[in-house]
DSSP file (Angstrom, degrees, kcal/mol; ACC not computed):
  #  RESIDUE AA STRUCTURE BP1 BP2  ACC     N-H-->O    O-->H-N    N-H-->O    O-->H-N    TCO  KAPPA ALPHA  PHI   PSI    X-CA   Y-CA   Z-CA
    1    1 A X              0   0    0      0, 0.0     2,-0.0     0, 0.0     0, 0.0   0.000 360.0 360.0 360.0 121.8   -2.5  -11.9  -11.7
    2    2 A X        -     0   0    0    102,-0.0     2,-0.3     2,-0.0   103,-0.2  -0.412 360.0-154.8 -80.3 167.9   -5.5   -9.1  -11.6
    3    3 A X        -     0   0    0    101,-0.2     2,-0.3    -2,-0.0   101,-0.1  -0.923  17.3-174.1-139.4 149.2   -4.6   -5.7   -9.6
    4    4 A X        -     0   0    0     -2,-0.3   102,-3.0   102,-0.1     2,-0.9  -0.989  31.1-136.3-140.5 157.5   -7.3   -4.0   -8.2
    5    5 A X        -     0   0    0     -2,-0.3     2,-0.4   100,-0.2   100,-0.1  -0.800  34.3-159.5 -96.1 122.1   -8.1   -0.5   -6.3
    6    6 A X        -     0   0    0     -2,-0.9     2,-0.2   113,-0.1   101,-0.2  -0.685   4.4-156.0 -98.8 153.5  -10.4   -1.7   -3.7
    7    7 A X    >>  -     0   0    0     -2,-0.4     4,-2.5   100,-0.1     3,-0.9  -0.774  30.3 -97.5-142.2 166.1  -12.4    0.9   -2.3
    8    8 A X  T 34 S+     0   0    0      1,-0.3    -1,-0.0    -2,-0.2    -2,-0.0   0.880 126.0  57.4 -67.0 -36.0  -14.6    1.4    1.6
    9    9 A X  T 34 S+     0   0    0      1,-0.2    -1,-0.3     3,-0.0    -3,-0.0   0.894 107.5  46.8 -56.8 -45.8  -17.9    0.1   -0.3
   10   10 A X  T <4 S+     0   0    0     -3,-0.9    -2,-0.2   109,-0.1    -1,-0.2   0.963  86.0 111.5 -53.8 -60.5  -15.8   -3.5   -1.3
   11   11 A X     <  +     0   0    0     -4,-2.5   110,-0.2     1,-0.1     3,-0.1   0.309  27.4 158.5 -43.1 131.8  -14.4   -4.0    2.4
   12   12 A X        +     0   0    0    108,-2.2     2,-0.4     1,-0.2   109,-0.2   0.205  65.6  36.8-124.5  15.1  -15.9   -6.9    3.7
   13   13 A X  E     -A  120   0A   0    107,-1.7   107,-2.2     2,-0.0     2,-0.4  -0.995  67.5-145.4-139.9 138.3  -13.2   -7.7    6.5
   14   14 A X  E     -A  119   0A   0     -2,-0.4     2,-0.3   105,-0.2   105,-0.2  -0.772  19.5-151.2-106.7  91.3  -11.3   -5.0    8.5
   15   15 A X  E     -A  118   0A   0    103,-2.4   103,-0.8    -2,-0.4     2,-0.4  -0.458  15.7-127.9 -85.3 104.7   -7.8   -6.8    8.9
   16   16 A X  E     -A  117   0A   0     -2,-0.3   101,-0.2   101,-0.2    -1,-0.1  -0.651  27.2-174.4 -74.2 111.3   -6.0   -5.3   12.6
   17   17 A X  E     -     0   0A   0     99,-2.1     2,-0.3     1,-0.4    -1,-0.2   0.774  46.4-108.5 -87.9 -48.3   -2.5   -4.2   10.9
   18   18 A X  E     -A  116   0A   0     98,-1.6    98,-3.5    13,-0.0    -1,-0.4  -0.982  55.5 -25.5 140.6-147.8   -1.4   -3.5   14.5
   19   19 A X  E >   -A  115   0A   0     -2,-0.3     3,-2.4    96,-0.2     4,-0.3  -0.709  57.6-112.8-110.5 164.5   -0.8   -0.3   16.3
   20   20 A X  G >  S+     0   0    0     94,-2.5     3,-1.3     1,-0.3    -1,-0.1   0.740 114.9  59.4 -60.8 -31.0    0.2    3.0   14.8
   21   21 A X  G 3  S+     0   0    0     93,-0.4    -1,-0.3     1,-0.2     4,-0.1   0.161  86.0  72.9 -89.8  27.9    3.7    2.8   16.5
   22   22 A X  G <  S+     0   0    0     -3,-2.4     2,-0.3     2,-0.1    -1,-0.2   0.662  89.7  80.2 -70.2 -38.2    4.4   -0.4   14.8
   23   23 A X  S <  S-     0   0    0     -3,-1.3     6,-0.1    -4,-0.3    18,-0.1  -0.678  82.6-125.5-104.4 118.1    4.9    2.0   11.5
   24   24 A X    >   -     0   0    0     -2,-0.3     3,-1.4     4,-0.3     2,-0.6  -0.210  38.6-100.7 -51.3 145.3    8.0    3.9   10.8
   25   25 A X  T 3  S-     0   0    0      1,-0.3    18,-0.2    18,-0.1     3,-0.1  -0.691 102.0  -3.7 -68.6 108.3    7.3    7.5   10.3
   26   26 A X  T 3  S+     0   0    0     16,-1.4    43,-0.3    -2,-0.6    -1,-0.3   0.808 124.8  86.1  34.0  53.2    7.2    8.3    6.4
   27   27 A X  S <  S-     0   0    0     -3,-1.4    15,-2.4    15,-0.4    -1,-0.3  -0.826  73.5-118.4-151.0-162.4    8.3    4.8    5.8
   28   28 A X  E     -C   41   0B   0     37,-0.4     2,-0.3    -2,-0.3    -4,-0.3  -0.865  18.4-176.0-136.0 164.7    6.5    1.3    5.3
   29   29 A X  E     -C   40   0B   0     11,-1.8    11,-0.6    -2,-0.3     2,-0.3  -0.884  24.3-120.0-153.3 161.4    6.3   -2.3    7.0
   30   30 A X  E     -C   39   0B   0     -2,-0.3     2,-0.5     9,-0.2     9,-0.3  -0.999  15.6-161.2-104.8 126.2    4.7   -5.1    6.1
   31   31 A X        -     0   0    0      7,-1.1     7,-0.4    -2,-0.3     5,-0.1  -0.803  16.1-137.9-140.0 105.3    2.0   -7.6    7.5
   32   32 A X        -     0   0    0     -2,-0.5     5,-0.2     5,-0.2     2,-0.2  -0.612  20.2-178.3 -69.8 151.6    1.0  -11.4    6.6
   33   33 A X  B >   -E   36   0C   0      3,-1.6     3,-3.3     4,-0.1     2,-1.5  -0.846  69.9 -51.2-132.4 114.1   -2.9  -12.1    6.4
   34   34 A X  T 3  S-     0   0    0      1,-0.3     3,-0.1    -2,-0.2    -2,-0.0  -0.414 124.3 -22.6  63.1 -93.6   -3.3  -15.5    5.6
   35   35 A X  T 3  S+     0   0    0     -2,-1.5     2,-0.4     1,-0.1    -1,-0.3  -0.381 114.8 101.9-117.9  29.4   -1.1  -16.0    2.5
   36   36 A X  B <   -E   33   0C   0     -3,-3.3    -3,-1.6    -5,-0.1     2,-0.4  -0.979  59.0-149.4-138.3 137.8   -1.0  -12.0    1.3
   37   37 A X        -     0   0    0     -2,-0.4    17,-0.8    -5,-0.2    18,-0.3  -0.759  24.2-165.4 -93.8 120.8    1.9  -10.0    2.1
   38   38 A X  B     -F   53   0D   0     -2,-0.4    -7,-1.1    -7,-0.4    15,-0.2  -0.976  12.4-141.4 -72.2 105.0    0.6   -6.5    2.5
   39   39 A X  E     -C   30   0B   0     13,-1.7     2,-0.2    14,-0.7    -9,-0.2  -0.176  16.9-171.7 -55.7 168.4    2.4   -3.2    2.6
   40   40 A X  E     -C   29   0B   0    -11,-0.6   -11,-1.8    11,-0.2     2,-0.4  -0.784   2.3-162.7-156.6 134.8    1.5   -0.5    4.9
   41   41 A X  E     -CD  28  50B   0      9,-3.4     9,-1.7   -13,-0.2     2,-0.4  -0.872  16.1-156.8-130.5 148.3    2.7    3.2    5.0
   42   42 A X  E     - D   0  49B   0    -15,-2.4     2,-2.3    -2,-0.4   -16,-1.4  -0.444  19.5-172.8-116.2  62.7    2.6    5.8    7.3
   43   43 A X    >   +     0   0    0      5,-0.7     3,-1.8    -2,-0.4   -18,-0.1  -0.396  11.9 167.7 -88.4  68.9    3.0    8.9    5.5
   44   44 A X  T 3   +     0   0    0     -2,-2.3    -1,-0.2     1,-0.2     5,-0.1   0.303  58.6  70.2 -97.1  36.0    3.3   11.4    7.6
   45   45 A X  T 3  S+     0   0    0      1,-0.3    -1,-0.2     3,-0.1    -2,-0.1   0.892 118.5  34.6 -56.9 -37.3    4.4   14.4    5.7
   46   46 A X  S <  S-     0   0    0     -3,-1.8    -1,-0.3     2,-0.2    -2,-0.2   0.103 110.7-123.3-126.2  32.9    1.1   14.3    4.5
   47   47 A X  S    S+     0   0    0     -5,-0.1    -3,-0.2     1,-0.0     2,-0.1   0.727  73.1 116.2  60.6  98.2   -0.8   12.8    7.8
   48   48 A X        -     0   0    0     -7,-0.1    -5,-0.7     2,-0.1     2,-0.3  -0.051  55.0-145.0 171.9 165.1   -2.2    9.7    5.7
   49   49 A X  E     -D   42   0B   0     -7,-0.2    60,-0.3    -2,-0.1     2,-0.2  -0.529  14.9-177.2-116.6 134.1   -2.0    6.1    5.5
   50   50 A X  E     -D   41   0B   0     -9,-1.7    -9,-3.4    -2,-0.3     2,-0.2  -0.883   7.2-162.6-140.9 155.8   -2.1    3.6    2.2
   51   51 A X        +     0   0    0     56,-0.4     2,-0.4    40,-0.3    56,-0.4  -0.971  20.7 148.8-129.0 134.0   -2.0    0.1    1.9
   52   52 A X        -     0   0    0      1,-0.2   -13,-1.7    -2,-0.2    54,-0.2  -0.907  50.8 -61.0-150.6 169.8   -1.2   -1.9   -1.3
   53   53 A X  B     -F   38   0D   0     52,-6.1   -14,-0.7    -2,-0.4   -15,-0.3   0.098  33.4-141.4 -39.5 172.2    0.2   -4.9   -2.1
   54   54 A X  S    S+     0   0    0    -17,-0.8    10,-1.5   -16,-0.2     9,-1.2   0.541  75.5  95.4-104.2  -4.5    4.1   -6.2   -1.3
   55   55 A X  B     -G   62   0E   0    -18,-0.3     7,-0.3     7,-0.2     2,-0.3  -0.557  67.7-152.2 -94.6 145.2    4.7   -7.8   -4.1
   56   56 A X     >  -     0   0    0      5,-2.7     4,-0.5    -2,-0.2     5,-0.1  -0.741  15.3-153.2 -90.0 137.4    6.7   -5.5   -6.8
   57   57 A X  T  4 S+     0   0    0     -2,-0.3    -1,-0.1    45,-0.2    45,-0.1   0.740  80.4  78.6-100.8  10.5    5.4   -7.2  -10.3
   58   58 A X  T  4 S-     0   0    0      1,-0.2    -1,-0.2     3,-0.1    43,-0.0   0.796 123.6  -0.2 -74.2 -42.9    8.5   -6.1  -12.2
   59   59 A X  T  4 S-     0   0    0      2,-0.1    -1,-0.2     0, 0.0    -2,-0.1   0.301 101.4-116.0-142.9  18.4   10.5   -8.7  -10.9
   60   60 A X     <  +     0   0    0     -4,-0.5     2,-0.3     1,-0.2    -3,-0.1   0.816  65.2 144.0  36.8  61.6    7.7  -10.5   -8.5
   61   61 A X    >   -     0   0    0     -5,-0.1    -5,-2.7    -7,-0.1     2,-1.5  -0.901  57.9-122.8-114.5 135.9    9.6   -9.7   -5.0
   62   62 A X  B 3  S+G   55   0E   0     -2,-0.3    -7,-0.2    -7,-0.3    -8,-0.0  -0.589  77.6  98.5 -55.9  60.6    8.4   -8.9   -1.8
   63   63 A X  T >   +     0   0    0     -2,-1.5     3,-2.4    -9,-1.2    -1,-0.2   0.631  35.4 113.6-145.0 -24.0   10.1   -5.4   -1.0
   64   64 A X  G X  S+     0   0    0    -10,-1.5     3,-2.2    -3,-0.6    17,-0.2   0.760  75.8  60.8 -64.8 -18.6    7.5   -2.9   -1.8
   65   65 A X  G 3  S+     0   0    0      1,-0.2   -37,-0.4   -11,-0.2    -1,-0.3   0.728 100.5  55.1 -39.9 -31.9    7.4   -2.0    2.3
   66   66 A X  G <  S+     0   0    0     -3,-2.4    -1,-0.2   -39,-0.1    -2,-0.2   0.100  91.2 121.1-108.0 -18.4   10.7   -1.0    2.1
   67   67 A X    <   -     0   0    0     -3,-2.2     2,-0.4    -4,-0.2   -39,-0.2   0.172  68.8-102.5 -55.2 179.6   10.2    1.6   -0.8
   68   68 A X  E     -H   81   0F   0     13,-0.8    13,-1.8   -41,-0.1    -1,-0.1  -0.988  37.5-142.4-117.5 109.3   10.8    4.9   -0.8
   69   69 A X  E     +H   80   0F   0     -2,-0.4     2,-0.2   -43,-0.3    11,-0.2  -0.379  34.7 115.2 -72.3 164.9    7.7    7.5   -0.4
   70   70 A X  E     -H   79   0F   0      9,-0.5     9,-2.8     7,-0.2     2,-0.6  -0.832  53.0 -71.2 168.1 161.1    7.0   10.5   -1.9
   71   71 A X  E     -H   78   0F   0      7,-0.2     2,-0.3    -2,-0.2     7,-0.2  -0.726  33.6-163.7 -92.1 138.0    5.1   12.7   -3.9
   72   72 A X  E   > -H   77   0F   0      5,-0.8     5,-2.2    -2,-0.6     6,-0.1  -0.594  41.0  -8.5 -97.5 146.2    4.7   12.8   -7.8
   73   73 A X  T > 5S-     0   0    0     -2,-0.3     3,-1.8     3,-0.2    -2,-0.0   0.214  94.8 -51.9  69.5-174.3    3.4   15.4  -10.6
   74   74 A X  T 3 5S+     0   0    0      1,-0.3    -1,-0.1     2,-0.1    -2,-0.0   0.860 141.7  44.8 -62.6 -54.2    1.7   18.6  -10.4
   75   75 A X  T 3 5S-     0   0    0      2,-0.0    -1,-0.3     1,-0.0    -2,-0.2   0.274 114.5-118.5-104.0  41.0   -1.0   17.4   -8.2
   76   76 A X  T < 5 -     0   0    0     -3,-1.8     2,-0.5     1,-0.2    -3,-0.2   0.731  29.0-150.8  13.4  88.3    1.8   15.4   -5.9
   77   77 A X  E   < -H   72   0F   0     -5,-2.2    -5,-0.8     1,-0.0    -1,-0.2  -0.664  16.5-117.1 -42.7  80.2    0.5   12.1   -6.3
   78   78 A X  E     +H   71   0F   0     -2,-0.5    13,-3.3    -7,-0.2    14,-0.9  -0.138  51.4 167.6 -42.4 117.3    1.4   10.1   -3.3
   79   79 A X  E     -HI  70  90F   0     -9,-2.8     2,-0.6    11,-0.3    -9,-0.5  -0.807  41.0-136.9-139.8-177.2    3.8    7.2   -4.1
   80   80 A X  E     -H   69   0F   0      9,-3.1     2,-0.6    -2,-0.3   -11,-0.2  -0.944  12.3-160.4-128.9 146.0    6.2    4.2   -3.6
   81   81 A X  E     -H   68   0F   0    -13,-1.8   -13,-0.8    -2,-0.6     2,-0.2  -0.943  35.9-112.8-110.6 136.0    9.4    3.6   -5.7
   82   82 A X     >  -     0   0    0      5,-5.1     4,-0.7    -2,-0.6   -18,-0.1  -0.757  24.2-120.5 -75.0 147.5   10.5   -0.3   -5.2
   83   83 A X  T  4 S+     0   0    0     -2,-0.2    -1,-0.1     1,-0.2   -16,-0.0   0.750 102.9  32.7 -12.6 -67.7   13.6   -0.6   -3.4
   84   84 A X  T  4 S+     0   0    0      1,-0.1    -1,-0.2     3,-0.0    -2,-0.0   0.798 128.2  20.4 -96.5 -20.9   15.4   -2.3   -6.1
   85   85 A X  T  4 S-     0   0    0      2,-0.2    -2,-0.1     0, 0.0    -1,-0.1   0.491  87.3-134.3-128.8  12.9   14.3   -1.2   -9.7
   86   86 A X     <  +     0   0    0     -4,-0.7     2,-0.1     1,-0.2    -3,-0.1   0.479  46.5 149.4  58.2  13.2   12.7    2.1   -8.9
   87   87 A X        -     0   0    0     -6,-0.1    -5,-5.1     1,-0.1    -1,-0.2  -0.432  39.1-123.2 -87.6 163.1    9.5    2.0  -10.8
   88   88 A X        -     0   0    0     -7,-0.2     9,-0.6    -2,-0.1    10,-0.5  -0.486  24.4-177.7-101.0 161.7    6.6    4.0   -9.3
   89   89 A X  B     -J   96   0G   0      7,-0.2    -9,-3.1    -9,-0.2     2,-0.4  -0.831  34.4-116.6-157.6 146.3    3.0    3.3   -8.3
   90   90 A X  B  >  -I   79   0F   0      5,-1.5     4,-2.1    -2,-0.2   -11,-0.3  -0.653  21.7-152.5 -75.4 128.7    0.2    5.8   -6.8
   91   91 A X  T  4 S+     0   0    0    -13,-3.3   -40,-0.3    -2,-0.4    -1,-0.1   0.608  96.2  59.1 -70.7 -12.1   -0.2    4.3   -3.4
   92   92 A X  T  4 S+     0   0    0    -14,-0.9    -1,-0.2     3,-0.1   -13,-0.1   0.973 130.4   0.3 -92.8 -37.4   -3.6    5.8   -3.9
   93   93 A X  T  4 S-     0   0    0      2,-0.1    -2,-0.2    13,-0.1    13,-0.2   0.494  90.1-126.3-117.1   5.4   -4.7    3.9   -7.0
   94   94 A X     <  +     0   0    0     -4,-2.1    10,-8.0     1,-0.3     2,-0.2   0.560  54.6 148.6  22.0  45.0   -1.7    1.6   -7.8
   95   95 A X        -     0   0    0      8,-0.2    -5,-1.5     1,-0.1     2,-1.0  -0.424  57.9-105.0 -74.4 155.2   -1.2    2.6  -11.3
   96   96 A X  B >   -J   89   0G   0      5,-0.2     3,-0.5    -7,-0.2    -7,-0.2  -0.738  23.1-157.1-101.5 150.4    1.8    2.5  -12.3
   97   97 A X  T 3  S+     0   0    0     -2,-1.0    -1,-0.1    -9,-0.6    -8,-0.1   0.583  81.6  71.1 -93.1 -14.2    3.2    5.8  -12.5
   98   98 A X  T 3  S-     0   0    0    -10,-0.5    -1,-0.2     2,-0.3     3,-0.1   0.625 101.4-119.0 -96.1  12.1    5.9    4.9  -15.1
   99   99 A X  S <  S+     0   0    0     -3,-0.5     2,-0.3     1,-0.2    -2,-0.1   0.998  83.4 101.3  74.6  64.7    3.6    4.5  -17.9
  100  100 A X  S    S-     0   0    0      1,-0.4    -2,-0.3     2,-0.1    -1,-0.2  -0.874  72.8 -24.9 171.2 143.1    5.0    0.6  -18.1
  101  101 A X  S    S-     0   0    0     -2,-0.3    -1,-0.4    -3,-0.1    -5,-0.2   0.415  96.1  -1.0 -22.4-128.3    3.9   -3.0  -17.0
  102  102 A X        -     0   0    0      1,-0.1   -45,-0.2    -7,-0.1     2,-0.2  -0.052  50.6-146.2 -75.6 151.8    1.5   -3.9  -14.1
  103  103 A X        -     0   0    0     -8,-0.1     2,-0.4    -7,-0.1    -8,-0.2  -0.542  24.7-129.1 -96.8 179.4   -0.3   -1.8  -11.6
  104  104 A X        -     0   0    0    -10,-8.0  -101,-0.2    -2,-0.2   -48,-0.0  -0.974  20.9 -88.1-143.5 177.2   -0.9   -3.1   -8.1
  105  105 A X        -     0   0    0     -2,-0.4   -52,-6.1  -103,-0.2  -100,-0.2  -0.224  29.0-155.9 -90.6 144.1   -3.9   -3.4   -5.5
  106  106 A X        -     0   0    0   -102,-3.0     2,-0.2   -54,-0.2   -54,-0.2  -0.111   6.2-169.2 -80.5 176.0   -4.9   -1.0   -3.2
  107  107 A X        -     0   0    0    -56,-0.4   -56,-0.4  -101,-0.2    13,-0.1  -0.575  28.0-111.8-172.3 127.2   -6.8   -1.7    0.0
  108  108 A X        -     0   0    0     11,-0.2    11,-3.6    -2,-0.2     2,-0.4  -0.161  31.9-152.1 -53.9 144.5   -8.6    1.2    2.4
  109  109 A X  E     -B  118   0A   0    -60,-0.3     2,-0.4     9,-0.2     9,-0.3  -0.928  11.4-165.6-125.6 147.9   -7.0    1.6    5.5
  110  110 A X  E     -B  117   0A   0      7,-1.6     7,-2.0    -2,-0.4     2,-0.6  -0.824   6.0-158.4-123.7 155.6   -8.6    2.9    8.9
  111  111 A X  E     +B  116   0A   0     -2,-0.4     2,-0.5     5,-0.2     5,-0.2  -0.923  23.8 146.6-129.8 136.0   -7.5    4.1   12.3
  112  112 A X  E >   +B  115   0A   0      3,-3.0     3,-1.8    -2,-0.6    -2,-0.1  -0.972  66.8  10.4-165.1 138.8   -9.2    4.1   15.2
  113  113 A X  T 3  S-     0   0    0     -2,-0.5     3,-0.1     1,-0.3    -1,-0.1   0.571 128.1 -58.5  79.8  -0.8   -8.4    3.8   18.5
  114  114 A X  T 3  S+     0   0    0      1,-0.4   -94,-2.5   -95,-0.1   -93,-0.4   0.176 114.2 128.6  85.6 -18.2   -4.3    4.1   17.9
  115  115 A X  E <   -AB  19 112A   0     -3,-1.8    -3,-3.0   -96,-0.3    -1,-0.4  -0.525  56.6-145.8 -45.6 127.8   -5.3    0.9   15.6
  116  116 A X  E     -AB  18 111A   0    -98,-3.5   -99,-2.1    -5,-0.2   -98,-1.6  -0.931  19.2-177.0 -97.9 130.2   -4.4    0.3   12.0
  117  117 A X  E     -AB  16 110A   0     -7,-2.0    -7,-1.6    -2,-0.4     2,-0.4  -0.790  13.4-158.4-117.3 168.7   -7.0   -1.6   10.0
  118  118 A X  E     -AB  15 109A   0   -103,-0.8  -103,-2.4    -9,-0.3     2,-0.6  -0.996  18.3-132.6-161.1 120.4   -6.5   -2.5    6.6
  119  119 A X  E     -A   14   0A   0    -11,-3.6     2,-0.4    -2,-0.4  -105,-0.2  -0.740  29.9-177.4 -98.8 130.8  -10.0   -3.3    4.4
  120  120 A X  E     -A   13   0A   0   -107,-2.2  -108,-2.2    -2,-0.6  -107,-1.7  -0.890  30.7-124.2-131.8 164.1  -10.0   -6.3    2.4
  121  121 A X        -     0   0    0     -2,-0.4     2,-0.8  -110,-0.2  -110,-0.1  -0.779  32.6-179.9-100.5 113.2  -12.1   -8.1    0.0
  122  122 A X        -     0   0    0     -2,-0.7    -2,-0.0     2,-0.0     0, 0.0  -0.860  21.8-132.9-114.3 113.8  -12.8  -11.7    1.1
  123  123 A X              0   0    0     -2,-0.8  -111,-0.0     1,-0.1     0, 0.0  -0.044 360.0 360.0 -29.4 158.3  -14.9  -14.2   -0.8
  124  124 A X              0   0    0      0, 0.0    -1,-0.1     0, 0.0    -2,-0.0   0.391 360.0 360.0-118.1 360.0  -17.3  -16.0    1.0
């Protein structure tokens, strides 16, 4: 399994997440596209919005919506702790923050209109 940080030059689909008051306030939810489980966070201590994978790879579960946000290090890192085994990942580049197995994929996210969009990489 690759992880990747996908960046606004990659998007070639802008995927409608739903509207902004679908998403708990400094919390996460999650959104099927097709067969990928998607996180999305609404972080608004610090007014901004990440998207990354759901899947945790530590124990390959679905939960990472459900994390706990926050910031990390000196230059407060924006992150998520899984739910269940508490390792970290930058919601901005989805390293993992514990120095320790897999990172996970990123994806730009947009708002417009009271809309959340969520940028993904599609083959053609």
């Amino acid at each position: 399994m690759t992880f990747e940080h996908n960046t606004l030059d990659q998007v070639t689909t802008w995927v409608k997440a739903g509207h902004v008051s679908d998403f708990p306030e400094d919390g996460g939810s999650s959104i099927l596209y097709k067969d990928q489980q998607i996180a999305v966070f609404n972080f608004t201590t610090i007014n901004k919005w990440f998207a990354t994978q759901n899947l945790c790879p530590h124990k390959k579960q679905m939960i990472l919506a459900r994390g706990i946000i926050g910031t990390q290090g000196e230059e407060q890192t924006p992150k998520v702790a899984c739910p269940y085994h508490k390792k970290t990942f930058s919601l901005e580049t989805g390293e993992n923050l514990n120095g320790c197995e897999d990172s996970i994929t990123t994806f730009p996210i947009k708002i417009e209109d009271d809309t959340v969009f969520v940028g993904l990489v599609e083959e053609k």
